[in-house]
N, C-alpha and C positions, 0 to 999 in steps of 0.2 A: 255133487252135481244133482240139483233137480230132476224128478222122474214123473213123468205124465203117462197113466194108462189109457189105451183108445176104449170107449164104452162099446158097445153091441152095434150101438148106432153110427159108429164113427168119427166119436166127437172126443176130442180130448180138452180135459183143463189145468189151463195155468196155472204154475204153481204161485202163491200169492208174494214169494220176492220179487217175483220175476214181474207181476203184473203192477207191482208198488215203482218198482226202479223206470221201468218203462212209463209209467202212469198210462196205462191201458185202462180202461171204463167200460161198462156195460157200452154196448152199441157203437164201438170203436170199430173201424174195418183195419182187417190184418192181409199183409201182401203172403203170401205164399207160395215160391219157391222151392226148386229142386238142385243141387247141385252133385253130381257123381252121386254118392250115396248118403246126403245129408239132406234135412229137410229144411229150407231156412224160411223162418215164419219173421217177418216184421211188421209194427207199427206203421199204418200206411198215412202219408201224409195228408193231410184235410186239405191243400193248398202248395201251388206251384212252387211260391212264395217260401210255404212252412219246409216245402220240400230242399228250398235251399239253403233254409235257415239251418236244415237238421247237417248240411255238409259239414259244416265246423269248423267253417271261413268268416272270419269279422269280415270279409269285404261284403258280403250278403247281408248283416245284420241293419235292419232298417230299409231295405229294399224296399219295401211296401208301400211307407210314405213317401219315401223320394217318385217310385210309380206313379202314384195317384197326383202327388204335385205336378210331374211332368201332363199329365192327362188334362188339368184342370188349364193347363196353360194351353194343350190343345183344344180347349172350346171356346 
C-alpha cells in the first residue's frame, strides 16, 4: 500500500501509481471526504454528465449528445 507523508504545511502528494491509474493532472480538482476514520479523496468530476459517465452504467454512455440534440430541437 502506497504511503503519503503530510509536509509542515499540510499538504500531501500522490503517490505516482495512484495519480497514473486515476489520470489526475496538475490543476485537477480533488473531492475530499471523511468517513468514521478514513479519509476518502476522489477525482472530482469536470461535468454533470462526466459525473454519470464515471457511475459505470452504459445507460449514461453518450448522454451528452442525445442532451444537446434534444436542446437543439428545443429552439
Amino acid at each position: 500500500m502506497p504511503l503519503a507523508k503530510l509536509s509542515s504545511k499540510s499538504q500531501i502528494v500522490l503517490p505516482v501509481a495512484i495519480r497514473k491509474r486515476l489520470k489526475i493532472q496538475p490543476g485537477d480538482e480533488l473531492e475530499i471526504t471523511t468517513k468514521e476514520n478514513e479519509i476518502i479523496i476522489r477525482k472530482a468530476a469536470v461535468s454533470a454528465t462526466e459525473a454519470l459517465d464515471a457511475c459505470g452504467s452504459d445507460i449514461w454512455r453518450r448522454y451528452e449528445e442525445e442532451l444537446d440534440q434534444a436542446r437543439d430541437l428545443w429552439s
